[in-house]
N, C-alpha and C positions, 0 to 999 in steps of 0.2 A: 771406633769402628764397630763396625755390626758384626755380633757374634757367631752369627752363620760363616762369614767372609772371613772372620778370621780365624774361626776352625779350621776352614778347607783350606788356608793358604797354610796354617801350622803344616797341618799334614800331610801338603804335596812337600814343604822343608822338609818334614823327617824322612819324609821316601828319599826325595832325591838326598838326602846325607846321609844315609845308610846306607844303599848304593854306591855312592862316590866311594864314602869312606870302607866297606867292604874291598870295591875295586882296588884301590890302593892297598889295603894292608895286606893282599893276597897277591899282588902283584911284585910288592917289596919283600914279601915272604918267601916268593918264588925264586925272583931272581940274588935273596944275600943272603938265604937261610941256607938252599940246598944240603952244603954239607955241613949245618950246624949240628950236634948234640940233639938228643930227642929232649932231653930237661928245655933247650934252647929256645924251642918248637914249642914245647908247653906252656913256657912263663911268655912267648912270643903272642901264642893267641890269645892265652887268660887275660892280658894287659890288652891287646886292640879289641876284644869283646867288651869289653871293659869300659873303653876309652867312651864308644859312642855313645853311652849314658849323658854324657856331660851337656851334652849339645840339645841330644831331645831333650833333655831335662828341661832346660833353659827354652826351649821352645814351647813345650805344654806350660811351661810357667806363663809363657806370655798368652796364650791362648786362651788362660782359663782366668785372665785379668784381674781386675779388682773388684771384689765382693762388695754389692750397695750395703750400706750401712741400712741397720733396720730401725 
């Protein structure tokens, strides 16, 4: 695939899954944390801030593809 093309399509993936996945863990936070603990709240966001590394990660990996051999 041409590396233009699959820059820009990496990087419409990481928007739209940061987004998604923002939505959601804000949404699940809202509606089962309320009366959690504030410690609860803390380890709640550290771990979904956290989480979506995994995904971009895996995505600039494929983006930035295999290096020609010299």
């Amino acid at each position: 695939m041409v590396p233009g093309i699959k820059s820009f399509i990496g990087t419409i993936l990481i928007i739209v899954i940061v987004i998604a996945y923002a939505l959601l863990a804000t949404t699940f936070a809202s509606l089962l944390l309320g009366t959690a603990p504030w410690w609860v709240h803390l380890l709640y966001f550290f771990l979904t801030g956290l989480l979506w590394i995994l995904p971009a990660m895996l995505i600039i990996k494929w983006m930035a593809g295999s290096k020609p051999r010299s």
